[in-house]
C-alpha positions as CSV (number, residue, x, y, z in Angstrom):
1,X,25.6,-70.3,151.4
2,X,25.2,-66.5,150.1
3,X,28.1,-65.0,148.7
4,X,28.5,-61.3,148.8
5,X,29.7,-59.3,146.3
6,X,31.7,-56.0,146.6
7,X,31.6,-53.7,144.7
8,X,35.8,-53.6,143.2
9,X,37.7,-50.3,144.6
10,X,38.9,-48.2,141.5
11,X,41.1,-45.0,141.3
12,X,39.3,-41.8,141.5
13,X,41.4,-40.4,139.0
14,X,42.2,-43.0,135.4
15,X,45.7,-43.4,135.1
16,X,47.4,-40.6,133.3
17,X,48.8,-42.3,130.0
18,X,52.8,-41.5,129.7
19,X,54.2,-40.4,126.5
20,X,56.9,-42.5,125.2
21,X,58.9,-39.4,123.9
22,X,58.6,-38.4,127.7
23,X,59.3,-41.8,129.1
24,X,62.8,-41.9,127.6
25,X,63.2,-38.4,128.3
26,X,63.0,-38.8,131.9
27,X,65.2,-42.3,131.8
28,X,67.6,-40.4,129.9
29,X,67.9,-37.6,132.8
30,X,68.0,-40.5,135.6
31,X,70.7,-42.1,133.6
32,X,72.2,-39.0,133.3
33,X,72.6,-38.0,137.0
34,X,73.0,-41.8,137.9
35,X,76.4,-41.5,135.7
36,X,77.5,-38.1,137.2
37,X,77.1,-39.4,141.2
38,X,78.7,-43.4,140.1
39,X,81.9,-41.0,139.2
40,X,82.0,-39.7,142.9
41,X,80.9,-43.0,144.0
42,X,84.0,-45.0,142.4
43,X,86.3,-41.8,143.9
44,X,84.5,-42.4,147.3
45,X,84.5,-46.2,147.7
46,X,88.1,-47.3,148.2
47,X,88.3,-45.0,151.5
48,X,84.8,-45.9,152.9
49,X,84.4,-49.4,152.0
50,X,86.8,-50.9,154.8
51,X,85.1,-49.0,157.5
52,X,81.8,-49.2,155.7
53,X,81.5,-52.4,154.0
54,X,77.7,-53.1,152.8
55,X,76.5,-49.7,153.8
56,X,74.2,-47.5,152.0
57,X,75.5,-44.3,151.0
58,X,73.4,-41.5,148.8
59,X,75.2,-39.0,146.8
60,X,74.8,-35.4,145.3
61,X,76.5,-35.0,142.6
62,X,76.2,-30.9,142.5
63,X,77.6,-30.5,145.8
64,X,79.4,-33.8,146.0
65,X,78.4,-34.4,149.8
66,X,76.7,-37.9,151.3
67,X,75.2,-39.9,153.0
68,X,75.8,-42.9,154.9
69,X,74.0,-45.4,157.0
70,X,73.7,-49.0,157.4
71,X,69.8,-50.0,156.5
72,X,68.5,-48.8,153.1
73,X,65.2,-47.7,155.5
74,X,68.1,-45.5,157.7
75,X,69.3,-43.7,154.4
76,X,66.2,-42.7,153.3
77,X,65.3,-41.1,156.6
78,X,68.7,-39.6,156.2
79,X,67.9,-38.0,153.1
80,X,64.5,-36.6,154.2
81,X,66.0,-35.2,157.4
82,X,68.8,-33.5,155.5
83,X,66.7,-32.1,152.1
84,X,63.1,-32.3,153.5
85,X,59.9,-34.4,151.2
86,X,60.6,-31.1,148.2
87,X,60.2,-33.3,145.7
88,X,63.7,-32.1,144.1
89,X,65.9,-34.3,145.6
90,X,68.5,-35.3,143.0
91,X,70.5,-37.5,145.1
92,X,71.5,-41.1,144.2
93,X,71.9,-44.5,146.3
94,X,74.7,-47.0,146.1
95,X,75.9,-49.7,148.4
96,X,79.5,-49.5,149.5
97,X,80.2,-53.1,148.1
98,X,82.1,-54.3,145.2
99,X,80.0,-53.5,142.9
100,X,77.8,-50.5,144.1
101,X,74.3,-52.7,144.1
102,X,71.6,-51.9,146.8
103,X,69.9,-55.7,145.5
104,X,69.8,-58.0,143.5
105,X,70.0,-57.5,140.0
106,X,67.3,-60.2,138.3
107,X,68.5,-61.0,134.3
């Protein structure tokens, strides 16, 4: 029996390394607008959750507008439709349940 060997697929480009200081820098900003849009989520949720229990809704915080659609795949098709792929999209995405989760939270 003659085993073949290929060669092992690698990136073109090495991984760029990320700096911690920018690391927490950009967690800090996610954390930041994830705060801002959970505000407008909490004000949101006791009018949409009996029509819309379990769906996905994304939020802007600047404008305050959303989103809402039942499949997490339907919300982000949403969200590309409405903002286009720019890239600056600062929207976040809850889950009109009790406690805002799109999945399971592993601990």
């Amino acid at each position: 029996m003659t085993i073949v060997s290929h060669p092992r697929r690698t990136r073109i480009l090495p991984p760029k390394p990320i700096v911690k200081e920018e690391k927490s820098r950009a967690d800090e900003i996610s954390d930041a607008l994830a705060a801002r849009c959970r505000v407008i989520f909490e004000r949101l949720r006791p009018t949409l959750i009996e029509t819309y229990y379990n769906w996905h809704i994304a939020i802007d915080p600047d404008t305050e507008q959303y989103l809402i659609d039942p499949t997490l795949k339907g919300i982000t098709q949403k969200i590309s439709e409405a903002y286009g792929n720019t890239g600056e999209v600062k929207l976040t995405i809850f889950r009109l349940n009790d406690t805002g989760t799109c999945g399971r939270l592993w601990v």
